[in-house]
C-alpha positions as CSV (number, residue, x, y, z in Angstrom):
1,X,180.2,198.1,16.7
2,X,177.8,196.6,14.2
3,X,178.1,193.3,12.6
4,X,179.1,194.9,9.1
5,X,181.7,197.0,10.3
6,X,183.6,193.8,12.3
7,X,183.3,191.7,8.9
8,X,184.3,195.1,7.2
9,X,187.5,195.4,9.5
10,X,188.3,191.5,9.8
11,X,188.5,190.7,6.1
12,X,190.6,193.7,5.6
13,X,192.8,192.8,8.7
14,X,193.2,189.0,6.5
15,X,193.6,190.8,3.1
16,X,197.2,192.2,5.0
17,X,198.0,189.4,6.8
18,X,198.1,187.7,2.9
19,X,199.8,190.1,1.4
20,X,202.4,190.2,3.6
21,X,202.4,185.9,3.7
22,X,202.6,186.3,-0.3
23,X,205.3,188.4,-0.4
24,X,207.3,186.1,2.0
25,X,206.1,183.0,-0.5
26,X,207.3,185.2,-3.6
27,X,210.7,185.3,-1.7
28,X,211.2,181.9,-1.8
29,X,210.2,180.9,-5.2
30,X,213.0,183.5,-5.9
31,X,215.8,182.6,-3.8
32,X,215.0,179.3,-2.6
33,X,218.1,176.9,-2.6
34,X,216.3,174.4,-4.2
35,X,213.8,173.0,-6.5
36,X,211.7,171.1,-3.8
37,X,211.7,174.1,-1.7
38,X,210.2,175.8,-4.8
39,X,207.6,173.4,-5.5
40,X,206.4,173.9,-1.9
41,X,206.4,177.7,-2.1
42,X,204.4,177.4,-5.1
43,X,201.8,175.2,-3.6
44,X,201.8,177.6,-1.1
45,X,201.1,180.7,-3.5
46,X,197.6,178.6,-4.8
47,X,196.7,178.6,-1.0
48,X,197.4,182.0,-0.3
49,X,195.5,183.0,-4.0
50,X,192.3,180.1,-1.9
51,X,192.4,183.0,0.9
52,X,192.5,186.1,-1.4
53,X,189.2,184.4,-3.1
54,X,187.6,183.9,0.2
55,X,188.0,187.0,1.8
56,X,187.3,188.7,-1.5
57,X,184.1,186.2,-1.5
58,X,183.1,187.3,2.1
59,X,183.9,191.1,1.0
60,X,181.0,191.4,-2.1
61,X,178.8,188.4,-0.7
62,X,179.2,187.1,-4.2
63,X,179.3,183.0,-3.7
64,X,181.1,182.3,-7.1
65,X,184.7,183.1,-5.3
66,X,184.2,179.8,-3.1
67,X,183.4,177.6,-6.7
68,X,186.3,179.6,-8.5
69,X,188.9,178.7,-5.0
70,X,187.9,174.9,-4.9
71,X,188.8,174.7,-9.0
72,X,191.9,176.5,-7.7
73,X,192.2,173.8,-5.4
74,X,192.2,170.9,-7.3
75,X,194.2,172.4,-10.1
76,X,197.2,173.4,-7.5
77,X,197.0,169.6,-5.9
78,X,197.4,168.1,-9.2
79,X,200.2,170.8,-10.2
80,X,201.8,170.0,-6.6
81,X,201.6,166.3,-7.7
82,X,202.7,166.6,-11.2
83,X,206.0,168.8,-10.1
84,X,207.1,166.3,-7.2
85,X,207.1,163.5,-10.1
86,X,209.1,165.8,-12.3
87,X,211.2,166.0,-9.1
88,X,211.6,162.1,-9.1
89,X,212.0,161.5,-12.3
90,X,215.0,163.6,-12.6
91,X,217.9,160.7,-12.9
92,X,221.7,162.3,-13.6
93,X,223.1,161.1,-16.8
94,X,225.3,157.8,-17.8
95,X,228.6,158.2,-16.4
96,X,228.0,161.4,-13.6
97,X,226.9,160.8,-10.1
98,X,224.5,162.4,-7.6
99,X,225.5,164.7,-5.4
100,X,224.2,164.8,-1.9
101,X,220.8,167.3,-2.7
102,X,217.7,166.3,-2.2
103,X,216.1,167.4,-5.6
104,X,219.1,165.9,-7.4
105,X,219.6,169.1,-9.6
106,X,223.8,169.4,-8.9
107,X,225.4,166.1,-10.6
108,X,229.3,165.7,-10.6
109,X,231.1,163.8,-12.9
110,X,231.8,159.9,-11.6
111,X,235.8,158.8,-10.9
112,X,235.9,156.4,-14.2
113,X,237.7,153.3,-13.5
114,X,239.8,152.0,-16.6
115,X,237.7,148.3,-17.7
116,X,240.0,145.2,-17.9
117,X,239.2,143.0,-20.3
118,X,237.8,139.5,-19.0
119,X,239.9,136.9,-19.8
120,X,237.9,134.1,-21.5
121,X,238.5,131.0,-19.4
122,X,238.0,127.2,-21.1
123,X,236.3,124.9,-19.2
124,X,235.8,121.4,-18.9
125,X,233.2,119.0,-20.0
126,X,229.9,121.3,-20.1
127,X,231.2,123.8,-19.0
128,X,230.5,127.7,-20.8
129,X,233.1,129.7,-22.4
């Protein structure tokens, strides 16, 4: 077995094991229950698209992949950072109330209590109205 034909064999060997791990990660963007669990399969998908450029970089021997999959890099860590502050950012509106989820996305309306008015009380000397 020569050298070239191992490489040959391992990178396509990785080139299915990604497909089949970006399939799974497509699944979950889909269906996932909620929006965190979203934000992490996307962060995901930019590693898995990392591997794709390595192996493909290993494949043709062409070194640009590895510049072009740490650009990827960066650009999914600050998309992974700017989604989970989008994530906690996200307040519910005046007058509903959180339900328990952690990404905050299901709000129910709040029980409304009926205001009494404050009776204004007179003090004594000094005193504040």
């Amino acid at each position: 077995m020569t050298p070239e034909t191992l490489v040959s064999g391992a990178t396509l060997i990785a080139s299915v094991i990604l497909s089949a791990a970006f399939l799974a990660t497509v699944y979950r963007v889909v269906i996932g229950p909620t929006l965190p669990d979203r934000v992490i399969a996307l962060d995901m998908l930019v590693g898995i698209a990392i591997g794709f450029l390595a192996v493909i970089a290993i494949r043709t021997g062409f070194d640009l992949y590895v510049d072009i999959a740490i650009a990827l890099c960066l650009v999914g860590f600050l998309a992974t950072v700017a989604f989970a502050r989008f994530i906690l950012s996200r307040q519910p509106e005046i007058g509903q109330r959180r339900k328990v989820v952690l990404d905050g996305t299901d709000i129910l309306p709040s029980r409304v209590r009926a205001k009494r008015p404050r009776s204004r009380r007179k003090t004594g000397k000094g005193g504040r109205s």
